[in-house]
VMD Tcl script that draws the C-alpha trace (Angstrom):
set ca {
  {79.24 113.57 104.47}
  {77.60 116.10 101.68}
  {75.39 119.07 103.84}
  {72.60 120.38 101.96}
  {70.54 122.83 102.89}
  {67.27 123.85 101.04}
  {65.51 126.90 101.79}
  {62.06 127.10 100.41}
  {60.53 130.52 100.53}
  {56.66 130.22 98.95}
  {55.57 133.46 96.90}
  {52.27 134.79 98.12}
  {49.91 136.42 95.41}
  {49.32 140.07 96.07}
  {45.68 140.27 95.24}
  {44.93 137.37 97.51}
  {46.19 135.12 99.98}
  {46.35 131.88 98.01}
  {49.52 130.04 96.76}
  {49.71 130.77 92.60}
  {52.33 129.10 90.96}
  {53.68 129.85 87.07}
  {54.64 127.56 85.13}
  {58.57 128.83 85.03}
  {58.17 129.07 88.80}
  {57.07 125.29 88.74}
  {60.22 124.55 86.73}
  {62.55 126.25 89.56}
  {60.92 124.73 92.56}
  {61.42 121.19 90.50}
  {64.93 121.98 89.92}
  {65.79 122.84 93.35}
  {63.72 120.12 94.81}
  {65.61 117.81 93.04}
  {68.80 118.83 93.62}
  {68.19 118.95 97.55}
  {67.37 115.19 97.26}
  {70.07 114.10 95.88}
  {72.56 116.40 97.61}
  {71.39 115.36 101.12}
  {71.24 111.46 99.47}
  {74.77 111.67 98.53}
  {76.27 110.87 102.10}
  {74.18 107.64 102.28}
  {74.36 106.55 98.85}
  {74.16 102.62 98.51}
  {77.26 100.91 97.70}
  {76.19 99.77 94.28}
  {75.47 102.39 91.09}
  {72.18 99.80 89.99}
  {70.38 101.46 93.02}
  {69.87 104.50 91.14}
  {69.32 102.50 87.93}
  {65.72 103.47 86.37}
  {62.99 100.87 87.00}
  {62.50 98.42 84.09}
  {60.67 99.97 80.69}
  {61.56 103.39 82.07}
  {64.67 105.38 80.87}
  {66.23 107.96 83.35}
  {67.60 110.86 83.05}
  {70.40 111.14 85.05}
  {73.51 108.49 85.00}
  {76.68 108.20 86.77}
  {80.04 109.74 85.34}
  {82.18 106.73 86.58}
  {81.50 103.75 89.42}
  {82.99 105.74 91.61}
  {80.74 108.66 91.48}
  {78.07 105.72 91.43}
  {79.20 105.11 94.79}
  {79.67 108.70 96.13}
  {83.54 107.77 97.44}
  {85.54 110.75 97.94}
  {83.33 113.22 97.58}
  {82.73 112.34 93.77}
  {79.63 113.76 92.33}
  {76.88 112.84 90.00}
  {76.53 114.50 86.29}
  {73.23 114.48 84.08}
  {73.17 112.79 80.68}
  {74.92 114.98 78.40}
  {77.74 115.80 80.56}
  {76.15 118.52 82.48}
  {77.09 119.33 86.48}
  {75.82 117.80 89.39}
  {73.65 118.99 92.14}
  {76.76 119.69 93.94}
  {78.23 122.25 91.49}
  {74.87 123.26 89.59}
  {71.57 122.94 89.14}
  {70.28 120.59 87.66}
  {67.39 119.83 84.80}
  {65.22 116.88 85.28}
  {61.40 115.89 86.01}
  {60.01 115.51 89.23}
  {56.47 113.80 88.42}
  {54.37 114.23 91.51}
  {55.95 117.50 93.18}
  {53.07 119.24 94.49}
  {52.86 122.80 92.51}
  {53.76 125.85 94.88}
  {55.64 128.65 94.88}
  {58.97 129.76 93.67}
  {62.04 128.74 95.67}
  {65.98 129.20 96.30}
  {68.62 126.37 96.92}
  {71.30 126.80 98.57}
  {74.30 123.52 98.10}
  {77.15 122.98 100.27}
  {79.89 121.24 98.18}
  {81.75 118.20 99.51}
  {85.48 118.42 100.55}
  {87.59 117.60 97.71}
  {88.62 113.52 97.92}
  {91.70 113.07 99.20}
  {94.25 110.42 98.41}
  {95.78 108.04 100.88}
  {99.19 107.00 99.67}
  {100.58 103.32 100.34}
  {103.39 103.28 102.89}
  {107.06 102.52 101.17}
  {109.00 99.40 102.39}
  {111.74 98.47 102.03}
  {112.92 94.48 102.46}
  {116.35 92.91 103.74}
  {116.35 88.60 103.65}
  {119.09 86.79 105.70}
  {119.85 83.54 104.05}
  {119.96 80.29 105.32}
  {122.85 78.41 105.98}
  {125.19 77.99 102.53}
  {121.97 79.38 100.36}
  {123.46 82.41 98.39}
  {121.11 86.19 96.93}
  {120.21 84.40 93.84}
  {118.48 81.74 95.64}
  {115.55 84.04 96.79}
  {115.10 86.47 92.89}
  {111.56 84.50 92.78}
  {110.83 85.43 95.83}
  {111.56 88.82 96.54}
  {110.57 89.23 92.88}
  {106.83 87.25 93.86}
  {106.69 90.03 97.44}
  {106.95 93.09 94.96}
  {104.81 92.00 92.54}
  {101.92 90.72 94.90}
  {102.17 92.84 97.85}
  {99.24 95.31 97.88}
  {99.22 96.80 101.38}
  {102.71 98.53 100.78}
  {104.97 99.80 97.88}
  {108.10 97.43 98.22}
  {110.49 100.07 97.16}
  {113.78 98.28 97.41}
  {114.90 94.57 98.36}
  {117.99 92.88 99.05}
  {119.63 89.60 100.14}
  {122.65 90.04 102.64}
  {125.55 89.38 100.43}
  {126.98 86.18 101.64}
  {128.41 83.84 99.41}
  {128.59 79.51 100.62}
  {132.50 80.54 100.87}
  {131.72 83.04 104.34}
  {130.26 80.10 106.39}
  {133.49 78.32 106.47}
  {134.87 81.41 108.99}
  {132.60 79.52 111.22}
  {135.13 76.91 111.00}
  {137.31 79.09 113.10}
  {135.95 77.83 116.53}
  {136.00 74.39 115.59}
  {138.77 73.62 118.06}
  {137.99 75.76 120.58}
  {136.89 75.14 124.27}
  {133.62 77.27 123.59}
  {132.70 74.83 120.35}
  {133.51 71.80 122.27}
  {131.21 73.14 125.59}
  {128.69 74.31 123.49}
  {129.41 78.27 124.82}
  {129.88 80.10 121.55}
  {129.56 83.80 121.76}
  {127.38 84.95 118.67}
  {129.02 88.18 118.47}
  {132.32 86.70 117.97}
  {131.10 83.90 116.01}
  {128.53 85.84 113.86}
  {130.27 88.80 113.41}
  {130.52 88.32 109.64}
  {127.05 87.50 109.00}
  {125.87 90.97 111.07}
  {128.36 92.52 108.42}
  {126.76 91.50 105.56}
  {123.34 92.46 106.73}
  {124.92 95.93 107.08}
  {126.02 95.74 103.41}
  {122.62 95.33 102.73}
  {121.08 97.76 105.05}
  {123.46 100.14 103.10}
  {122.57 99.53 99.77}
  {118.79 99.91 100.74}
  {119.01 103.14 102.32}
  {121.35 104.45 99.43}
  {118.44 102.83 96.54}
  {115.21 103.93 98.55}
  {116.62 106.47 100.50}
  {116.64 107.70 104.29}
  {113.47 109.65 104.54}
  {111.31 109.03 107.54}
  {108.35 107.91 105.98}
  {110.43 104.55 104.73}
  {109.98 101.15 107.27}
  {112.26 98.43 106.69}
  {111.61 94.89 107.16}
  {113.67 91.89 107.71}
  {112.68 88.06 106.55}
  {114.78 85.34 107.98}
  {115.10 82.51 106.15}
  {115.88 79.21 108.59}
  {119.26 80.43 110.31}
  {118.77 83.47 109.03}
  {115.63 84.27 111.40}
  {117.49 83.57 114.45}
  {121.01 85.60 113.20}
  {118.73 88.68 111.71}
  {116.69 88.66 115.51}
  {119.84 88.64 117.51}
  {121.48 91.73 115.64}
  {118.57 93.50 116.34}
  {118.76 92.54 119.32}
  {122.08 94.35 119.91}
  {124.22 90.83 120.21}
  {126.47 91.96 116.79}
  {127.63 95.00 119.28}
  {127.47 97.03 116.74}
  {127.18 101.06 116.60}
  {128.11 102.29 113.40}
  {125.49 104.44 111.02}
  {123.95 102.30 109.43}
  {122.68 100.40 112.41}
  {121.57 103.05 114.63}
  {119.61 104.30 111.24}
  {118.71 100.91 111.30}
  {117.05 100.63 114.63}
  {114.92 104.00 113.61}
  {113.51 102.34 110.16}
  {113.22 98.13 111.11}
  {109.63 97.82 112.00}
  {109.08 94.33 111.66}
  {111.02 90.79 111.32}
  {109.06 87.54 109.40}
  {110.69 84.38 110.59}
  {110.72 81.22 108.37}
  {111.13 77.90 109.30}
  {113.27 79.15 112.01}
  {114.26 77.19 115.30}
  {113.32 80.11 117.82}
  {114.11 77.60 121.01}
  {116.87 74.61 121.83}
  {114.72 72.58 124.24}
  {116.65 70.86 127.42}
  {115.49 67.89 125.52}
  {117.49 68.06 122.53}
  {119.73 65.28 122.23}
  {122.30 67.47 120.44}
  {122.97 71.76 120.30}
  {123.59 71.83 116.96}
  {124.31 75.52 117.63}
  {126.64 74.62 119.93}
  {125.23 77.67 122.54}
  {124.62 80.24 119.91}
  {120.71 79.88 119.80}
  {120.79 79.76 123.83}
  {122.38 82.69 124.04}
  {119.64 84.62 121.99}
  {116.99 83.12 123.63}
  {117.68 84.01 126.62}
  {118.85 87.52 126.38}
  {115.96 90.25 127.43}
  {116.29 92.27 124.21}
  {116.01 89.86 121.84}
  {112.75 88.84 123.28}
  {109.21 89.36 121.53}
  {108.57 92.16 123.53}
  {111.22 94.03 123.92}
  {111.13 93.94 119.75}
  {107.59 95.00 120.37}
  {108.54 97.89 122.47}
  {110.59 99.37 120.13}
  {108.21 98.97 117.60}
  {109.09 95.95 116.02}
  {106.80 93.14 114.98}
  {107.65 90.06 114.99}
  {106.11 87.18 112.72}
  {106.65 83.85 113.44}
  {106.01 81.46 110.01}
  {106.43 77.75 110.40}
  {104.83 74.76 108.91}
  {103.00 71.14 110.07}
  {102.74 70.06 107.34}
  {105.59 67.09 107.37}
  {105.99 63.73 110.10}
  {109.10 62.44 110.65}
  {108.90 57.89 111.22}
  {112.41 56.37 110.98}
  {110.60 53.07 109.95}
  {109.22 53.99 106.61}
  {109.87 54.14 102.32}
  {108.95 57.87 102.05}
  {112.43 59.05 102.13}
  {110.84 62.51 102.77}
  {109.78 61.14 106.07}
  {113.15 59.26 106.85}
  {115.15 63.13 106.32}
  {112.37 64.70 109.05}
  {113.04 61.97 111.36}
  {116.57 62.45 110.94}
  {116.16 66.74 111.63}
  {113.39 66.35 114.24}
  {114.73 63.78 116.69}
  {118.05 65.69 117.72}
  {116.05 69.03 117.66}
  {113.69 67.62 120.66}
  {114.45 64.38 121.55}
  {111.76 62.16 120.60}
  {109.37 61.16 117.07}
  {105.82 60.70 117.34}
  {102.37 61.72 115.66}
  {102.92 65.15 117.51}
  {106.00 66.30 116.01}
  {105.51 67.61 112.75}
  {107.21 70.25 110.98}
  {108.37 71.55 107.81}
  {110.90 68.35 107.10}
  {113.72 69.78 108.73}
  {112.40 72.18 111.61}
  {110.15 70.64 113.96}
  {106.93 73.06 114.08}
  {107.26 73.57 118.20}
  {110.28 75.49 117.41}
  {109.40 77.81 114.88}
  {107.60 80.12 117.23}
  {108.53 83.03 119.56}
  {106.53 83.85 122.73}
  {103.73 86.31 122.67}
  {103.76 89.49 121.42}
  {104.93 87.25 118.54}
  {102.46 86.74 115.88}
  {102.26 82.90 114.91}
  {101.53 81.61 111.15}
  {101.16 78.04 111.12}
  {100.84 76.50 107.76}
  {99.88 72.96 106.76}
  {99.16 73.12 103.47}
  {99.45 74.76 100.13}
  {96.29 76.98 99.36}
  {96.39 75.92 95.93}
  {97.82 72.92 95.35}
  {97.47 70.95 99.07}
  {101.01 70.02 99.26}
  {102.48 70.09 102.49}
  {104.90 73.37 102.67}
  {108.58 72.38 103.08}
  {111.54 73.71 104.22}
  {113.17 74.76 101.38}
  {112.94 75.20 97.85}
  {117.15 74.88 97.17}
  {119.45 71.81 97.81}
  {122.68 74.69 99.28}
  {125.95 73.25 97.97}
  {128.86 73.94 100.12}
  {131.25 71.58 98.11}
  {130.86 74.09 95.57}
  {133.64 76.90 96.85}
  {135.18 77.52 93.78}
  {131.97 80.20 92.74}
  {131.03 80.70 95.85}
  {127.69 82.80 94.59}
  {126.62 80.12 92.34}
  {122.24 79.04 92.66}
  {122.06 76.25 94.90}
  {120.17 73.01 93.57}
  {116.90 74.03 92.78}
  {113.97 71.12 93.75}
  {111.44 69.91 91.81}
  {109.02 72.40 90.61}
  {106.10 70.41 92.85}
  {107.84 70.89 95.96}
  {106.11 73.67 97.86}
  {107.62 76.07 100.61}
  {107.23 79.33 102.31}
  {107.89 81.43 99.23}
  {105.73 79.51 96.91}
  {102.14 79.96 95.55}
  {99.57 79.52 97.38}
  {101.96 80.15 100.76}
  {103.16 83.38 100.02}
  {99.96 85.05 100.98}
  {99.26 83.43 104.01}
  {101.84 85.58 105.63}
  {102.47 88.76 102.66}
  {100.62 90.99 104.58}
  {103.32 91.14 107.72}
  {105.94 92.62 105.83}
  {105.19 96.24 106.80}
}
mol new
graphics top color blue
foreach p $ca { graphics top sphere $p radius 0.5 }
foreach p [lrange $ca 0 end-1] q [lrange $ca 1 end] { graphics top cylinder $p $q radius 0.2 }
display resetview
């Protein structure tokens, strides 16, 4: 707020006991007048610059420098036409038609604090993958979060480096007891995927660098949510230096389209124990995220039915995901064509996005965006199959901003 103060000390004539007034002494009390007014106005200004437009068929003398000043934010002042100083540095020169005639006077102006500038907060972004989708699958869309994002200055991004040709180490407990009794240990299991992630913690830290103003967060695509969750978690066992600098910067994880739960009444754990095992450990749980300052963001869709008895072959595929995943088909499972939607979410603190449609277009938001190839070892970083430009999914237009604003 601007403080004025405007002390008005009438002149008594010596010879009597009357109030005389010259006319320069008219000019001065005008002048001050005027510049009390609209110092002590400044802190309640209205929030458009028309308000102190001149009524119609009259021009004014005053205008304001820029709509900011119009507006009085930060402290900004107003200037008369011709480029002279406002009230709050000056006086200034203008008529007051109607000020009562009186003695000479003295104004004293307190100046406003100079404006000060609140700087956006510097993020930087790490994306695990989904299963056999490879970095160059997600340019658009880490290129779409730094070009869109307003709340924060996206300073660096990367993809965990994981070409199609890693998952096939997964192949490695195949034969085992632990595959077989669905009992796999994700740190032995995942121990290359929480190695890439560390890759790309790396190169972020080294590109935006390790000062303690910079918050990192993690988007999971699909498998990826579940895998990024359980290494912060602690499940990857790690403790080298970039993951304890890690657990100082991460301050938030976006999940999409990932299965968060494998219900008792899946007909098949198609994680053979993996996803169990995260569920049900304490510290990958919403709130202990939450309670070391992590925030989690759940993103799924409802936008897709799955009917085995149909020509929509779009239909057929979500019948084929859905009724493993939980057992049964009906008009309440929906999802996003491959992960039913009563999976995608993790209990509260967890923030939950559901999304039906596509702002913009109306389409129901899919899964994915990429057909993944994992025939295709021999260039094992290759772009997966892209889909038809109409098919709409978490990264696309009219999606993206439904949940842009939790990566902070």
């Amino acid at each position: 707020a601007i403080s004025v103060t405007a002390i008005l000390r009438p002149r008594k004539s010596e010879k009597n006991s009357t109030m005389v007034a010259s006319p320069a002494s008219r000019s001065s009390r005008r002048r001050a007048l005027l510049a009390a007014l609209l110092g002590a106005s400044a802190a309640l200004l209205p929030r458009e610059a028309s308000a102190f437009a001149p009524p119609p068929g009259r021009r004014g003398r005053g205008t304001a420098s820029s709509p900011d000043a119009a507006r009085g934010v930060g402290g900004a002042s107003f200037r008369a036409a011709g480029g002279r100083p406002s009230p709050s540095s000056s006086s200034v020169d203008a008529d007051l038609e109607g000020v009562a005639n009186g003695g000479e006077s003295e104004a004293v102006v307190v100046e406003s604090p100079a404006p000060t500038t609140v700087a956006r907060k510097r993020v930087a972004i790490l994306l695990c993958p989904a299963q056999f989708c490879v970095p160059v699958d997600y340019a658009d869309l880490l290129d779409a979060i730094r070009s869109t994002h307003t709340e924060a200055e996206v300073v660096a991004a990367r993809v965990a480096p994981l070409p199609r040709t890693e998952w096939i180490k997964v192949a490695r407990q195949l034969p085992t007891k632990d595959f077989i009794d669905a009992n796999l240990s994700v740190r032995v299991t995942l121990d290359w995927y929480f190695d890439a992630m560390e890759r790309g913690l790396a190169e972020l830290f080294a590109e935006a660098g390790e000062e303690e103003n910079l918050e990192v967060c993690v988007i999971g695509h699909s498998i990826g949510g579940w895998v990024a969750r359980a290494y912060l978690g602690g499940l990857g066992g790690s403790s080298t230096a970039v993951y304890r600098l890690a657990r100082e910067r991460i301050t938030s994880l976006v999940t999409l389209g990932t299965p968060h739960t494998s219900p008792e009444s899946a007909l098949v754990d198609q994680t053979r124990g993996l996803l169990r095992e995260i569920e049900s450990s304490p510290e990958c749980s919403s709130q202990s995220l939450a309670d070391r300052g992590i925030k989690v963001t759940c993103v799924g869709s409802s936008g897709l039915s799955g009917k085995i008895i149909t020509t929509d072959i779009e239909e057929l595929i979500a019948a084929t995901s859905y009724l493993p995943l939980v057992g049964r088909l009906g008009e309440d499972v929906t999802g996003d064509g491959i992960v039913p939607t009563e999976l995608a979410f993790m209990e509260s603190p967890a923030r939950r996005v559901e999304i039906e449609k596509c702002s913009e277009t109306g389409s129901a938001v899919r899964h994915a965006h990429v057909l993944p190839t994992p025939w295709n070892l021999l260039d094992g970083s290759a772009p997966s199959l892209s889909l038809p430009e109409d098919i709409v999914w978490y990264g696309s237009p009219g999606v993206l901003g439904q949940w842009l604003d939790y990566v902070e």
